[in-house]
N, C-alpha and C positions, 0 to 999 in steps of 0.2 A: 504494500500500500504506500503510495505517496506520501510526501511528509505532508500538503498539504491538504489531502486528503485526510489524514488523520487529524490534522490541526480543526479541518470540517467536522468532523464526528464528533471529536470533544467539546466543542462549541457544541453541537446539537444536544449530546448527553447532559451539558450543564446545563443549559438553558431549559430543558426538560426538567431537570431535578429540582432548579429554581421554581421552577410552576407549578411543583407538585407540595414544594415545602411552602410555598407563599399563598397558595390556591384560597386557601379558607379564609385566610385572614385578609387576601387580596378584595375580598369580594365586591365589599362596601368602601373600599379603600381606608380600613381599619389601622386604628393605630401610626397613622400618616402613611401608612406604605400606598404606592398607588396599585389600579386596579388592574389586572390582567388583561387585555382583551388580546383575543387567539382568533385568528383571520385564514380562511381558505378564497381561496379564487374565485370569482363571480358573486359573494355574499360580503353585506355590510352589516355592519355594526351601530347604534347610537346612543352613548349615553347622556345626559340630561346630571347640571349642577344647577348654583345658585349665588350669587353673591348677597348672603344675607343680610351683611352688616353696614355699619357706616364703613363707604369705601376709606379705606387708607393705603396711598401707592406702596409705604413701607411695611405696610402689616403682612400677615403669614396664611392671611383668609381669603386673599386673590386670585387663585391659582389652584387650577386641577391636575393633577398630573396622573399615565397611563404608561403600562409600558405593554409593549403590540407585537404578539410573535405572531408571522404571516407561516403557513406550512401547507406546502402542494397538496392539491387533491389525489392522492391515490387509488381513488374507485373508477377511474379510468386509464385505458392504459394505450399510449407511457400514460406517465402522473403530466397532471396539467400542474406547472409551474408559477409560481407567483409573480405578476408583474409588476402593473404599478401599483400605487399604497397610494391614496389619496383623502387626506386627514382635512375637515373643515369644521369649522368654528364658527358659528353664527349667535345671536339674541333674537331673543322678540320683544326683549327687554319695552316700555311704555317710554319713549324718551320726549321732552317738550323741545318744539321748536328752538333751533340754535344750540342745542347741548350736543353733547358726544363722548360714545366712547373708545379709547384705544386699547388692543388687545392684539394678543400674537400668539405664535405658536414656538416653540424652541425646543429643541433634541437633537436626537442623532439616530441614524440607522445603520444595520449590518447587513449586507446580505450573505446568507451563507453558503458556498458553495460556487458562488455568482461574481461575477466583476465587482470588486469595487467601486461604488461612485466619488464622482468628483467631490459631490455635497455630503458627505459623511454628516459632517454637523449642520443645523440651520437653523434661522431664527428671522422669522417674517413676520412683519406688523402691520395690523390694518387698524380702521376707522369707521365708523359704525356709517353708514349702511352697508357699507362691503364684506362680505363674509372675509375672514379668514382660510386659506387655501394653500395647501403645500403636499405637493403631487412626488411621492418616493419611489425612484428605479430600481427595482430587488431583483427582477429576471433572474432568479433562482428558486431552487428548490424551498429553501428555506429562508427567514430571515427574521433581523428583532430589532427593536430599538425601545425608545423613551419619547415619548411627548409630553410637553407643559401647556396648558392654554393660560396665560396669565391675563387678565385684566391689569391694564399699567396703568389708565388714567382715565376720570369720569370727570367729565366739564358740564354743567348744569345739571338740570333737574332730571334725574333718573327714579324712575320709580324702584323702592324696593321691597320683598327678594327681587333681585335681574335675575332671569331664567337664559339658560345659556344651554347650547346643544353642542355635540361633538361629533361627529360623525366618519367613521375606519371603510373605507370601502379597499375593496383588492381586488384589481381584475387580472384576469389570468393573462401569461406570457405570452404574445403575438409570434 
């Protein structure tokens, strides 16, 4: 076996045992850890926070964090392959006339077995009406990373809880 091939494997075994150790307490994103979400090819994911508090850009209440193992479909054969990852951030948050909010996305991804991308790490920022969007190359079999969606700054009258959505989608390799 390859060196790099095994260097694959091991990264798949850990990141497995990570899932399996973290799974329960992942769920609700308990105990600060964030929440697991596990992605096959042509199915999405969404989950749903809230900023309930008085915003403060320095506070520790701003921010959701997930980390997203993408893994080929196997019930077809070959295995259909994970392509791209495509992570969006939206509100439907009540905002009045002239206010806004900014919000981003920040991480990094792996793919395992796959090319390397150029964007290992990213960090993109948007401004309310625009969704937040950041579109990840894995074209591999497997792969993982980390996302943050942080709320950095509310300017006028926001209503609150802000209802804020996340949403993993993964479409398979072209």
């Amino acid at each position: 076996m390859g060196n790099r091939k095994a260097v694959t494997y091991f990264a798949a075994v850990y990141v497995g045992l990570a899932l399996l150790l973290t799974a329960g307490s992942a769920q609700a994103g308990l105990n600060g850890l964030p929440e697991v979400i596990v992605l096959t090819p042509g199915h999405d994911q969404t989950r749903q926070f809230y900023l309930n508090d008085e915003f403060d850009p320095h506070g520790l209440n701003n921010y959701a964090s997930y980390v997203f193992v993408a893994i080929a479909d196997n019930a077809t054969s070959p295995a259909t392959k994970c392509g791209v990852l495509t992570i969006t951030l939206s509100t439907s948050a009540t905002i009045t006339f002239g206010a806004y909010i900014d919000y981003s996305l920040a991480g990094f991804s792996y793919p395992i077995g796959g090319k390397l991308a150029a964007n290992l790490f990213y960090n993109v920022g948007f401004t309310t009406p625009q969704k937040a969007t950041k579109a990840i190359t894995l074209n591999s079999m497997y792969g993982f990373g980390y996302v943050a969606a942080l709320i950095k700054d509310i300017e006028g009258v926001v209503t609150q809880p802000a209802p804020f959505s996340i949403l993993f989608s993964l479409a398979a390799k072209k």
